[in-house]
C-alpha positions, 0 to 999 in steps of 0.5 A, a space after each residue: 856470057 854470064 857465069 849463071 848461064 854457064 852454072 846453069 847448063 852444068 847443072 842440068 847436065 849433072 841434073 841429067 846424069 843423076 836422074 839418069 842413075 836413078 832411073 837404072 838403079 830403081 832409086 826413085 830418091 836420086 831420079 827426084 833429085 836429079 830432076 830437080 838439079 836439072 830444073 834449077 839448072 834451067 832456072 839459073 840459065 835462063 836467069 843468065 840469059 837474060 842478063 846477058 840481054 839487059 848487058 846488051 840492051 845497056 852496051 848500045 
C-alpha cells in the first residue's frame, strides 16, 4: 500500500475532526480549514491509489 493513501486517509480524518470543532465552536476559520485538510487528504489518497494500480499493472 502506498504511504500517500495512508497520509491521505489521516488527513481527512484530522480534516474531519477540525471542521468538526469549528462547527461546535461557531469558528467559521477552523470548519474552513478543516474542510480543506480533509479534501487534500482525499487528493493524496486518491493519489496513492492509483499508484498502487500503476505498481500492480507493472508487477504482472
Amino acid at each position: 500500500m502506498d504511504k500517500n493513501r495512508i497520509e491521505g486517509v489521516a488527513k481527512q480524518v484530522k480534516g474531519s475532526v477540525k471542521e468538526a470543532i469549528g462547527k461546535m465552536t461557531g469558528d467559521k476559520r477552523i470548519e474552513l480549514e478543516g474542510m480543506a485538510e480533509k479534501n487534500l487528504g482525499k487528493a493524496q489518497a486518491k493519489s496513492g491509489e492509483l499508484a498502487d494500480k500503476v505498481r500492480d499493472k507493472l508487477e504482472k
